[in-house]
C-alpha positions in Angstrom: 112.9 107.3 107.0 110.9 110.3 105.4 107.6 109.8 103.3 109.2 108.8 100.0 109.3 105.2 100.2 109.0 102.8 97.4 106.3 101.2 98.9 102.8 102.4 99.3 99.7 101.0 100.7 97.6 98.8 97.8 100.9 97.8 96.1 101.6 94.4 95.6 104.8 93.2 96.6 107.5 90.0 97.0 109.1 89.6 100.0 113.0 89.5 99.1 114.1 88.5 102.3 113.4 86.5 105.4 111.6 83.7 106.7 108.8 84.0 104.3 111.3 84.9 101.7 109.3 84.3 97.8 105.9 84.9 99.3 103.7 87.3 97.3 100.9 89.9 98.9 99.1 93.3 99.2 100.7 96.3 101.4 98.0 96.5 103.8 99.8 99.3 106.2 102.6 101.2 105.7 104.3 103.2 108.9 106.7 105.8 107.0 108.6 106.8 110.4 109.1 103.2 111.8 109.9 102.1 107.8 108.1 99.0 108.2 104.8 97.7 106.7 102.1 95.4 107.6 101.5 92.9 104.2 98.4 90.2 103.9 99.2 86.9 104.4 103.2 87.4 105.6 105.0 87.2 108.6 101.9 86.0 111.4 102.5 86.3 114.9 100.1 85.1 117.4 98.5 87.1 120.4 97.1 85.9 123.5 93.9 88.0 124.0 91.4 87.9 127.1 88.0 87.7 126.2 85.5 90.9 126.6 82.5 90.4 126.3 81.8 94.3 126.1 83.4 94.6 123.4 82.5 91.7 122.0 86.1 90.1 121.8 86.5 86.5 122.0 89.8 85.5 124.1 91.8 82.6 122.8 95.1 82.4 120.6 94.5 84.8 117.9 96.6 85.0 114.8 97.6 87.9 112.9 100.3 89.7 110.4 103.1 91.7 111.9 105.0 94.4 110.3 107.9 93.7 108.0 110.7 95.7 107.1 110.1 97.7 103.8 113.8 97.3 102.6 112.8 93.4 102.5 109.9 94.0 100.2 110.1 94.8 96.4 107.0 96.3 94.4 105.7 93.9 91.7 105.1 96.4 88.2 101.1 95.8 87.3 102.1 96.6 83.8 105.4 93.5 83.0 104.1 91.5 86.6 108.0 91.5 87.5 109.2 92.2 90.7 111.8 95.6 90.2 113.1 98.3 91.9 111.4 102.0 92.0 112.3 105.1 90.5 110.9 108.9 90.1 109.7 110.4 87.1 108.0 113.8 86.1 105.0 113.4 83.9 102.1 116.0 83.5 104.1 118.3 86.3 103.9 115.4 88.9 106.3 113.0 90.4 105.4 109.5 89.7 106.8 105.9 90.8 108.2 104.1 87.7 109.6 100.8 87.3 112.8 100.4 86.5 112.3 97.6 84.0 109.3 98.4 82.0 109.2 102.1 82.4 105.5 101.5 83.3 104.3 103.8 86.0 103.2 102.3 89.3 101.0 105.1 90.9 98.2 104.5 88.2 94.7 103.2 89.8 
């Protein structure tokens, strides 16, 4: 996959696609060579852990989110709060993240 994807970690997305298709959240992981990433509060799986009581690890049926496909993901602009697709501008002599609709960049803080 490379390391320009339009997705990056902190960006809050809508998943386009799936089971949990409509459901909104923040890019909590992103694995560039696998082209997946992990997003709160979509696609849960649960894990059967043993408990350790070194390391302080309850066992039991634990629940947590699974890593999604990036193609099924869309960034959401924070400047129009639209869901759009990503493209690559040059301002000030770097490359920035733009959405398609608004022109607004997306790599702002």
């Amino acid at each position: 996959m490379g390391s320009r994807l339009h997705v990056r970690k902190d960006d809050h997305v809508l998943v386009i696609a799936g089971k949990q298709r409509s459901v909104k959240g923040k890019v909590l992981l992103v694995f560039p060579d696998k082209g997946t990433a992990v997003v709160e509060g979509v696609n849960f799986i649960k894990r059967h852990t043993r408990a350790n009581p070194s390391k302080n690890i309850k066992g039991g049926i634990m629940e947590r989110e699974a890593p999604i496909h990036i193609s099924n993901l869309m960034v959401i602009c924070p400047e129009c709060n639209k869901p759009t697709r990503v493209a690559r501008r040059r301002y000030e002599d770097r490359m920035h993240r733009v959405c398609k609709k608004c022109e607004g960049i997306l790599d702002r803080k």
